[in-house]
N, CA, C and O atoms as a DFTB+ gen file, in Angstrom:
304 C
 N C O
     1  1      24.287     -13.002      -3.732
     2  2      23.687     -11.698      -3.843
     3  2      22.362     -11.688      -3.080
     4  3      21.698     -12.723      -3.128
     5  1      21.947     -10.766      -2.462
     6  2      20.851     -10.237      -1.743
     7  2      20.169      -9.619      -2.375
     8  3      20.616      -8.744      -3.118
     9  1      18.577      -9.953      -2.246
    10  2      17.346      -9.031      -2.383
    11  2      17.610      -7.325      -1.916
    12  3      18.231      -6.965      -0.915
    13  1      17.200      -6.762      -2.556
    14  2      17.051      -5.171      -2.152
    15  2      15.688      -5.543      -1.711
    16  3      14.826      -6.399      -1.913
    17  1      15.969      -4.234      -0.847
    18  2      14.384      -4.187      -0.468
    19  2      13.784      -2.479      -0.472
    20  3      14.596      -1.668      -0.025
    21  1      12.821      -2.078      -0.809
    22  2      12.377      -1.044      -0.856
    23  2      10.870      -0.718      -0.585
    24  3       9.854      -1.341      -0.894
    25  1      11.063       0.535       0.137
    26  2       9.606       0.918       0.841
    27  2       9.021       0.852      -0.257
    28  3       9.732       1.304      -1.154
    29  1       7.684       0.361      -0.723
    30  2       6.847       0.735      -1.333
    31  2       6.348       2.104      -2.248
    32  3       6.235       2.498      -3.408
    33  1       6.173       2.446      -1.069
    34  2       5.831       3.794      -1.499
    35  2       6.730       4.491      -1.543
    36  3       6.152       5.557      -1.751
    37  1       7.711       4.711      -1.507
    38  2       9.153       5.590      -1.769
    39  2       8.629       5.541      -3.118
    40  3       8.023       6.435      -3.709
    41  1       8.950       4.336      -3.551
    42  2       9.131       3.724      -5.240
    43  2       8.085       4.332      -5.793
    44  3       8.221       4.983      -6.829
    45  1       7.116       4.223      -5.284
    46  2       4.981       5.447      -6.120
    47  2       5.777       6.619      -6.083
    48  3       6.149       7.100      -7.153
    49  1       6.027       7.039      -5.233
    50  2       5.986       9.123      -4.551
    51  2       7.271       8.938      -5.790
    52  3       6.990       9.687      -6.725
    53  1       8.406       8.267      -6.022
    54  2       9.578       8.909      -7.299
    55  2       8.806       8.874      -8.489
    56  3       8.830       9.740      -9.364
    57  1       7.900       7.508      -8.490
    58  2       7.197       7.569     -10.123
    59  2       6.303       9.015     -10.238
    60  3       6.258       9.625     -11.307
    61  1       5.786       9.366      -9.347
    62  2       4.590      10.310      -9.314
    63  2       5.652      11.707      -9.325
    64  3       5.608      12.483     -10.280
    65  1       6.287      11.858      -8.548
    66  2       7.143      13.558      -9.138
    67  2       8.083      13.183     -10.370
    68  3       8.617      14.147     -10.920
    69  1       8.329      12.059     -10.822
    70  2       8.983      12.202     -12.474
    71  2       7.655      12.304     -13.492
    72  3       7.730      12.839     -14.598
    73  1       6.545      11.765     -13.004
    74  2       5.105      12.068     -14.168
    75  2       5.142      13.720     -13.960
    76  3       5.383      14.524     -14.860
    77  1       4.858      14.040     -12.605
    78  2       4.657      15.307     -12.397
    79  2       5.909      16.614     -13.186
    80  3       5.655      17.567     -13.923
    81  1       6.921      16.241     -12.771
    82  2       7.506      16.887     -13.756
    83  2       7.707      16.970     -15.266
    84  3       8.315      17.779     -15.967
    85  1       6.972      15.827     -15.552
    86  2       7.099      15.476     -16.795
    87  2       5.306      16.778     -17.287
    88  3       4.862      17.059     -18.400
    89  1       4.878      17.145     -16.097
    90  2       3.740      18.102     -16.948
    91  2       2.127      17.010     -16.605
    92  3       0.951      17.265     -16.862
    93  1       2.628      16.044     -16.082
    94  2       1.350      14.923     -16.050
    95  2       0.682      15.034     -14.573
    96  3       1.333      15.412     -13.599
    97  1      -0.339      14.758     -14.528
    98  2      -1.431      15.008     -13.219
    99  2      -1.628      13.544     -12.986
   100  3      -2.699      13.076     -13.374
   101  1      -0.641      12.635     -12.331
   102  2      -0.832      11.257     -12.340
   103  2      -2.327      11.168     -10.884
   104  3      -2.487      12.109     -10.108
   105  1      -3.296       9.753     -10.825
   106  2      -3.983      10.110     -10.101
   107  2      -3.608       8.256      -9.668
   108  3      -3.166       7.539     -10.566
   109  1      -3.831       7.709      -8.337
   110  2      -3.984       6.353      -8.529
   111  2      -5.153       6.126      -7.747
   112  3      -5.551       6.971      -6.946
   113  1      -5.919       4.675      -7.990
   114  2      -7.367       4.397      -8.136
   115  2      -8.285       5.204      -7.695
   116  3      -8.887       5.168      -6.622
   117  1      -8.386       6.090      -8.747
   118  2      -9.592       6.533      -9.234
   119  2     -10.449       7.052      -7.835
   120  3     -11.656       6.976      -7.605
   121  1      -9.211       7.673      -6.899
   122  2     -10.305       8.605      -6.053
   123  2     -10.212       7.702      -4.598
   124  3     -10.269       8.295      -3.521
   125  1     -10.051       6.086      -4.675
   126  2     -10.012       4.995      -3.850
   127  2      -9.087       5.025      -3.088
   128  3      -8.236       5.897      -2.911
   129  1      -9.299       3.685      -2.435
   130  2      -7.445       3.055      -1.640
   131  2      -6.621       2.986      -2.690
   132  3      -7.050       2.585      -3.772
   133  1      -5.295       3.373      -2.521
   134  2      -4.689       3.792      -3.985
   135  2      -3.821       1.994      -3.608
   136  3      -3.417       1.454      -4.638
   137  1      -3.606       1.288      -2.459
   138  2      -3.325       0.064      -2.193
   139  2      -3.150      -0.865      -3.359
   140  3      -2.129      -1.550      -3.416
   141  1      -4.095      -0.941      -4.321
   142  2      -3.932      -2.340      -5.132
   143  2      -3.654      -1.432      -6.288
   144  3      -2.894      -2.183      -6.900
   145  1      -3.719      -0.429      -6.975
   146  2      -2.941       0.322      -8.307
   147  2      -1.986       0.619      -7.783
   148  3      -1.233       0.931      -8.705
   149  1      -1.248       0.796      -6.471
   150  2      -0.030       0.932      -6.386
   151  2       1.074       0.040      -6.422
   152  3       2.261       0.153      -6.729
   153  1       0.004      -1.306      -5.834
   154  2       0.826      -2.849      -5.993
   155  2       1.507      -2.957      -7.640
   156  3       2.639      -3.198      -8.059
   157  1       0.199      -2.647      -8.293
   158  2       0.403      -2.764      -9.985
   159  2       1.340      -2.635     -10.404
   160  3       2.015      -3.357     -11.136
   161  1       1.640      -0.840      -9.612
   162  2       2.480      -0.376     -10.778
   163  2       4.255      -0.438     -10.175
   164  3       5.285      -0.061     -10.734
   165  1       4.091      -0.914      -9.168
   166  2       5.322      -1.754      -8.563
   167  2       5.902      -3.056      -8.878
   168  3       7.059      -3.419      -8.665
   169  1       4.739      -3.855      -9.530
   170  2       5.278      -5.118      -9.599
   171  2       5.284      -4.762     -11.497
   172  3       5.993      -5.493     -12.189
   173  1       4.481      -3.657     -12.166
   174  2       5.339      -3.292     -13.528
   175  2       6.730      -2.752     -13.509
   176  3       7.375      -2.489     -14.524
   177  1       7.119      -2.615     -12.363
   178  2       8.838      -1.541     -11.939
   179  2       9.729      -2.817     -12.002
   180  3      10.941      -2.834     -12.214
   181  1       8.848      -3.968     -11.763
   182  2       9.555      -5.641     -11.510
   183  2       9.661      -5.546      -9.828
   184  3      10.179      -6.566      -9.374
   185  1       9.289      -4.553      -8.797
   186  2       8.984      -4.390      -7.604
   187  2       8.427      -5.226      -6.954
   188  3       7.248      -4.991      -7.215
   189  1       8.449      -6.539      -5.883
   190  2       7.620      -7.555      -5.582
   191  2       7.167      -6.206      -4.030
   192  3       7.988      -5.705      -3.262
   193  1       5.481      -5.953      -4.047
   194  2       5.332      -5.313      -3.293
   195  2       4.861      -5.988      -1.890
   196  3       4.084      -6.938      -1.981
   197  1       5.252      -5.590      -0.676
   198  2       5.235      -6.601       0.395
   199  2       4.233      -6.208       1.106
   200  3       4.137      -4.982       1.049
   201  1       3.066      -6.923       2.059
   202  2       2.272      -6.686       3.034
   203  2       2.482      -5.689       4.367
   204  3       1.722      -5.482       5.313
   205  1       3.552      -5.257       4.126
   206  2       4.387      -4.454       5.150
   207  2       3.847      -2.772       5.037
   208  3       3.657      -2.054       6.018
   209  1       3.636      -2.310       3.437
   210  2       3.487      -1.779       2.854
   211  2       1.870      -1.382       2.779
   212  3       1.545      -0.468       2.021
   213  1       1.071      -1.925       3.399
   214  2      -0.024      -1.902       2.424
   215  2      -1.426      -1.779       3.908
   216  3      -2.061      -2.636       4.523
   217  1      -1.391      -0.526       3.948
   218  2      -2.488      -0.005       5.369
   219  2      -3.477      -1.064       5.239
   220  3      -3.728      -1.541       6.346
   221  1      -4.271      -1.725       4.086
   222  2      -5.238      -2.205       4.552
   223  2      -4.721      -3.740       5.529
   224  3      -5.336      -4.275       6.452
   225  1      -3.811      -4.014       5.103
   226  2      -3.313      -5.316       5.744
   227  2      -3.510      -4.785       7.251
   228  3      -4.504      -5.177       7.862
   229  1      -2.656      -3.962       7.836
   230  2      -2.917      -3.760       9.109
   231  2      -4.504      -2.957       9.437
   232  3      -4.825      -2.691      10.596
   233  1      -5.057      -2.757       8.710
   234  2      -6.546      -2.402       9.285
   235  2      -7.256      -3.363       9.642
   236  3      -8.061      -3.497      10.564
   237  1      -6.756      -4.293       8.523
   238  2      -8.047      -6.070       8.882
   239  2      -7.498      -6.729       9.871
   240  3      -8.200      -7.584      10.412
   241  1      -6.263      -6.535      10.313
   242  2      -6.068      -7.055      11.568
   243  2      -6.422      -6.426      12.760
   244  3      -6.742      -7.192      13.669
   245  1      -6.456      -4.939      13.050
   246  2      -6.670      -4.309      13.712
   247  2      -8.154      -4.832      13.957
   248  3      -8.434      -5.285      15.067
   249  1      -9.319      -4.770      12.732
   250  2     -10.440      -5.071      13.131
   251  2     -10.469      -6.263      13.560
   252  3     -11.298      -6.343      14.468
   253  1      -9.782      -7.584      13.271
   254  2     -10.374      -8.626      13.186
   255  2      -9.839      -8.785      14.528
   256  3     -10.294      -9.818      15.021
   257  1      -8.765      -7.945      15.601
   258  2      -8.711      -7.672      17.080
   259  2      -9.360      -7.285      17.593
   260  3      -9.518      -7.538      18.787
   261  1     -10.192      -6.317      16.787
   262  2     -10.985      -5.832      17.958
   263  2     -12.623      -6.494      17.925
   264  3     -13.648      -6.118      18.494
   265  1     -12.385      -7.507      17.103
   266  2     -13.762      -8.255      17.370
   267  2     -13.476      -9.296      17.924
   268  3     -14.550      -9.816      18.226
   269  1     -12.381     -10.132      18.350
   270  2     -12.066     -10.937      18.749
   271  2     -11.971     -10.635      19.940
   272  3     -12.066     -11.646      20.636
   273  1     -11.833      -9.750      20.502
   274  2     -11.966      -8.786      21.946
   275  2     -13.492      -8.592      22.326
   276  3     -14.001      -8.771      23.432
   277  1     -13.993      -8.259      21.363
   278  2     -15.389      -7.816      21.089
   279  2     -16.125      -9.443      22.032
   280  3     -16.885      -9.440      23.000
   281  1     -15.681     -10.361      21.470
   282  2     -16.570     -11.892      21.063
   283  2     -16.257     -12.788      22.599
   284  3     -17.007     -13.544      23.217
   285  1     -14.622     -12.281      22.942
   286  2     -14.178     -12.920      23.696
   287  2     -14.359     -12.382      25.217
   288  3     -14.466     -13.178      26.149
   289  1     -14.388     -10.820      25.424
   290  2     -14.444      -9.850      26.813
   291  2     -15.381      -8.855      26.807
   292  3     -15.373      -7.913      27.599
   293  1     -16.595      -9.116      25.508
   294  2     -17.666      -8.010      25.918
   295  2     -17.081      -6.831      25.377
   296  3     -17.808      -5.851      25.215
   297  1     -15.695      -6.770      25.026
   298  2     -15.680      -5.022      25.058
   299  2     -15.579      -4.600      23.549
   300  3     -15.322      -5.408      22.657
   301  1     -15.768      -3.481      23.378
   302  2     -16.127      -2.527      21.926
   303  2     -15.080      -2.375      21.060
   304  3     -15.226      -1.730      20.022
């Protein structure tokens, strides 16, 4: 048998319109990167949530390119 695999956030956006229909104003972290309360409440679904998933992963790489560019060719 094979792993399923599932977008991340598919799995948030169904929890969030069954709260919502349920009459509930679900909010996740508190205004923040919703990134690590969304991990939460995925891996409470029994969801192992993957780095694939998760914008900040590709932001810190993005930066940590463009300083390595920065360090290595002068450029911005």
């Amino acid at each position: 048998m094979t792993d399923e695999t599932y977008n991340p956030w598919t799995v948030v956006n169904v929890v969030f319109h069954h709260l919502v229909e349920q009459g509930l104003h679900p909010e996740l972290g508190d205004g923040g990167h919703p990134g690590e309360p969304a991990a939460a409440l995925l891996r409470a679904l029994g969801v192992q949530p993957t780095v694939e998933g998760d914008g900040r992963v590709h932001d810190n790489t993005r930066q940590q390119l463009a300083d390595l560019r920065e360090r290595m060719f002068g450029e911005p």
